[in-house]
N, C-alpha and C positions, 0 to 999 in steps of 0.2 A: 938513399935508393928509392923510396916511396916517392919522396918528392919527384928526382927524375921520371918516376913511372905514371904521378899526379900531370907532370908537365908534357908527359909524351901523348896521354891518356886526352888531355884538353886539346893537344892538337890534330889528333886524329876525330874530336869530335866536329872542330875546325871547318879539316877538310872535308870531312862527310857535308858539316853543312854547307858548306861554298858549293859540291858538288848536288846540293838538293838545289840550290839557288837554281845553276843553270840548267839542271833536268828539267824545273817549273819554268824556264824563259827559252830553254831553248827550242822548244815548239811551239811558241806564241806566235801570232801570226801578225808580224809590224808593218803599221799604217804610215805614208809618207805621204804628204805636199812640197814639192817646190814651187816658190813663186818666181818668178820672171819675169821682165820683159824685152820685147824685141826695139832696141832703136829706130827711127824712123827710118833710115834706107837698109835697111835687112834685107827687104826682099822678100822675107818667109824663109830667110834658115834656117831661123832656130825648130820652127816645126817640121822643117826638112831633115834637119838633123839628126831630130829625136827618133821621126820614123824610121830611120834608115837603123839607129841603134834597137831600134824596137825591135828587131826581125831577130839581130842575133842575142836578145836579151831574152825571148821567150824561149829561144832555143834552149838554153840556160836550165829550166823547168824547175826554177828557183821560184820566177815572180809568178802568184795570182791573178796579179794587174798590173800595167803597164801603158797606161794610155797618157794621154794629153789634152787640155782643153781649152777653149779661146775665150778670154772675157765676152761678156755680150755689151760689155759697156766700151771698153777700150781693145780693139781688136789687135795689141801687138802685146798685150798682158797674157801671159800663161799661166797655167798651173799643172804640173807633171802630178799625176796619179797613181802611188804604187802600191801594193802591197806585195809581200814577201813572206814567204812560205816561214823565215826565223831568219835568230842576227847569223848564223851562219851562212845561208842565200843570200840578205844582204850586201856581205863582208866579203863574200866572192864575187859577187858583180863589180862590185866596189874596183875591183884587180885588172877586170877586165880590158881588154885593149879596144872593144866597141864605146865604151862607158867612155875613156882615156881621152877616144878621138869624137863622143860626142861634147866633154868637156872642151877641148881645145876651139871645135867649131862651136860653140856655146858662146864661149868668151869672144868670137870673134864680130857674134850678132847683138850681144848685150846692148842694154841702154846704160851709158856709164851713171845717168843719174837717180836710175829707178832704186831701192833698199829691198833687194829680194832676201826671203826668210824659208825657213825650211819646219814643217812642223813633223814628228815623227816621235811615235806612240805606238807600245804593246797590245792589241785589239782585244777587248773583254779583259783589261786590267787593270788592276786597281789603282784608285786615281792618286795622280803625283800632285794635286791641286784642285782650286774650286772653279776654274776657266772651264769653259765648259765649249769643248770646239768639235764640231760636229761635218760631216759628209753624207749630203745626200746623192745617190745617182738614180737616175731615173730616167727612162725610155718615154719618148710620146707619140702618137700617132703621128703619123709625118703631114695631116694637115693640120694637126695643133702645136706645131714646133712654133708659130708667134702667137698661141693663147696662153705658152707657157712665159716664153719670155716676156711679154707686154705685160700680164699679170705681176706677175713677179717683181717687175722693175719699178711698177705703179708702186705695190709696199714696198717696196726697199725704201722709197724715198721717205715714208712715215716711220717703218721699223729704223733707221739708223738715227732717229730724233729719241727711240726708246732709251729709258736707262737700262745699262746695265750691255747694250749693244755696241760692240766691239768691232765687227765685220758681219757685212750679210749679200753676198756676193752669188752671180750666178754664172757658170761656163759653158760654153759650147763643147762636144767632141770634135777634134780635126778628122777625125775619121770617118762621124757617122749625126747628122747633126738633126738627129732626132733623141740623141743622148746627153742628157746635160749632168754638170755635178753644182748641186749649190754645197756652199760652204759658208757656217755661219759661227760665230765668236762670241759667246757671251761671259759678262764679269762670272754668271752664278748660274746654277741650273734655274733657281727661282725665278730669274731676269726671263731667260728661255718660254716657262710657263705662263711665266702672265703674259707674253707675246701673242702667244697661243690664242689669250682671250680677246684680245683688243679686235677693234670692227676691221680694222686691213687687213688683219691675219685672215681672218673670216672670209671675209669677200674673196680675197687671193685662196683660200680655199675652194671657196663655192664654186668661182669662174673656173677653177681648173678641175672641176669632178667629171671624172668618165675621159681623160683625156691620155690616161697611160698607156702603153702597148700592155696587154695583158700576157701578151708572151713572156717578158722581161720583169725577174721580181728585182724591184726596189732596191737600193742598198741604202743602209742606214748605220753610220759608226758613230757613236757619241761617246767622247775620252774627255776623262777629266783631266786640266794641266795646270801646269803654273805659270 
């Protein structure tokens, strides 16, 4: 009898903690990228697409974000920008019939040879790994929208010779193209800093001082992964 009441006793401690588990995740607020791209004759569907889901995805008051943005290097590359209030918001868009029917027009604009990847992380949690992959978004005066891109593209071309650099990429908003999101990948948070110090980091700093919308604060997500 003790044993059964030792074993009933370990499983109700079990549950309680499964049930701490997702009390602590299920208010996290999760970060997504999709990457994509659009085949040569799309046309611009795929960011037709997206917009047209966008409208009834906010409706939703699931997402935080919900935007789209265009490579500045290859202009039929995407990266869809989401964040989501928990995996419950998630997991119900997920169902949705706007989502259903942006997939279907999705796959109809694809490049069948592009390798799209999806990265998606808990925001302010503790890291699953030492990759250290990062979102910046950031607003610019709309006559420094080419002091940010020109800048930026100049280091890219020395930061991706760095060790330790993995991706270091900048997007345009289709919506508002004063909005950019860079996104960058490194092996180590260490790799990251000593970036920091190197003369291109610098310069691509300097040239771009005093050039933000001071309206719009920054966004900054940095997750550790595997």
């Amino acid at each position: 009898m003790r044993k059964i009441f030792k074993l009933a006793l370990c499983a109700v401690v079990l549950l309680l903690s499964a049930d701490v588990v997702l009390a602590q995740t299920a208010d996290k607020n999760i970060l997504v990228n999709v990457f994509t791209r659009e085949k040569d004759n799309g046309n611009g569907a795929m960011p037709e697409a997206f917009l047209k889901c966008r409208v009834e995805t906010l409706k939703e008051g699931t997402a935080l974000a919900y935007e789209i943005f265009r490579s500045c290097i290859d202009p039929q590359e995407y990266v869809y920008y989401e964040i989501w209030n928990n995996d419950a918001g998630h997991a119900s868009h997920s169902a949705t019939e706007h989502l259903k029917t942006l997939m279907v027009e999705r796959s109809a604009a694809l490049d069948p040879e592009y390798k799209g990847f999806v990265h998606r992380a808990y925001i302010n949690s503790e890291p699953t790994g030492e990759r250290l992959w990062m979102n910046i978004v950031r607003k610019v005066k709309p006559e420094h929208i080419t002091t940010l891109r020109d800048s930026f593209l100049k280091s890219r071309e020395a930061t991706l010779k760095e060790e330790g650099c993995e991706a270091f990429e900048i997007y345009q908003s289709v919506l508002d193209p004063t909005i950019f999101l860079i996104y960058e990948l490194w092996t180590t948070d260490e790799a990251h800093t000593i970036h920091s110090t190197l003369p291109h980091s610098k310069v691509h700093s300097e040239e771009c001082q005093g050039i933000n919308e001071p309206s719009f604060k920054t966004k900054v997500h940095k997750i550790f992964i595997k």
